[in-house]
C-alpha positions in Angstrom: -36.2 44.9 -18.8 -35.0 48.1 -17.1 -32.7 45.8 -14.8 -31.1 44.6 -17.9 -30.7 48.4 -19.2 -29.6 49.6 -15.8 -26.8 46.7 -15.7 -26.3 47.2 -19.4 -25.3 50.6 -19.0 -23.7 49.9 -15.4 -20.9 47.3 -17.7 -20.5 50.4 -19.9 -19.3 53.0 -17.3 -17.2 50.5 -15.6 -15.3 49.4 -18.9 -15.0 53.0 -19.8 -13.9 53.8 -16.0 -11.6 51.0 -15.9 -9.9 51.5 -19.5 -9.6 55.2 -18.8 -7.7 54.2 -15.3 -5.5 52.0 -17.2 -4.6 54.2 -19.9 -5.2 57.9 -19.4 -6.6 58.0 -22.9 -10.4 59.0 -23.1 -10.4 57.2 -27.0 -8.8 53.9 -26.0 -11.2 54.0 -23.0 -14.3 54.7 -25.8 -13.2 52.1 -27.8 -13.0 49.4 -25.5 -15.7 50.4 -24.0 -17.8 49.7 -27.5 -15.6 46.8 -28.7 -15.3 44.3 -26.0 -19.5 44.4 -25.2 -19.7 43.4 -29.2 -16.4 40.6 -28.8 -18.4 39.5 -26.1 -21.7 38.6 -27.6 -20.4 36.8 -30.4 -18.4 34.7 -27.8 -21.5 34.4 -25.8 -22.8 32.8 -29.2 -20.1 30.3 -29.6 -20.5 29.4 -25.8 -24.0 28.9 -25.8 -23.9 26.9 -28.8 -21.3 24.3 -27.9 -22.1 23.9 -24.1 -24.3 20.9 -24.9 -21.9 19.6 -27.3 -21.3 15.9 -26.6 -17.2 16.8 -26.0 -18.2 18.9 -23.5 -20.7 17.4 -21.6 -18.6 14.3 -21.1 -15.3 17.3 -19.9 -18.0 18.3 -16.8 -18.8 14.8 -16.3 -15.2 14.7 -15.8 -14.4 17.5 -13.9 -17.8 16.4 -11.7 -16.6 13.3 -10.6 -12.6 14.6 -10.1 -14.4 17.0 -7.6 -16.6 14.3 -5.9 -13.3 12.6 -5.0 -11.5 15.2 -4.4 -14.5 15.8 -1.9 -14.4 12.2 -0.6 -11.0 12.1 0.3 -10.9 15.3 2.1 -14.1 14.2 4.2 -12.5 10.7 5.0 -8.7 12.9 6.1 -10.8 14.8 8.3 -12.5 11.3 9.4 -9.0 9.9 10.3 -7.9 13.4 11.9 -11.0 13.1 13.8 -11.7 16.8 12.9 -15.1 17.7 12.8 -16.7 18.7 9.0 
């Protein structure tokens, strides 16, 4: 638990320090700081509950099998190269 603290408060400081470096302006800074940590868990929400959606499982099965070729077909150029892996 106090990992999760230390890094909660760690994403704090470096929103706040990053918004203030952006901006210049210490309430822009604050609210961003306190906004985008609550935007984020309710899209943490949505993500979690659609990742095992049916849609999405078969767009990674997808994506898997583009990279398995795409993976294939570099290892058989470098095969006909005769470069080593």
């Amino acid at each position: 638990m106090a990992k999760t603290a230390t890094f909660g408060v760690m994403h704090l400081v470096t929103s706040f320090t990053v918004t203030y470096a952006l901006t210049g302006s210490v309430s822009i800074a604050g609210i961003v700081t306190f906004v985008e940590p609550l935007v984020n868990t309710v899209m943490h929400y949505f993500f979690d509950k659609y990742w095992d959606h049916p849609k999405v499982e078969a767009a990674r099965g997808v994506i898997a099998r583009v990279r398995g070729r795409r993976a294939q077909a570099t290892e058989q150029n470098r095969d006909e190269l005769g470069q080593p892996a």
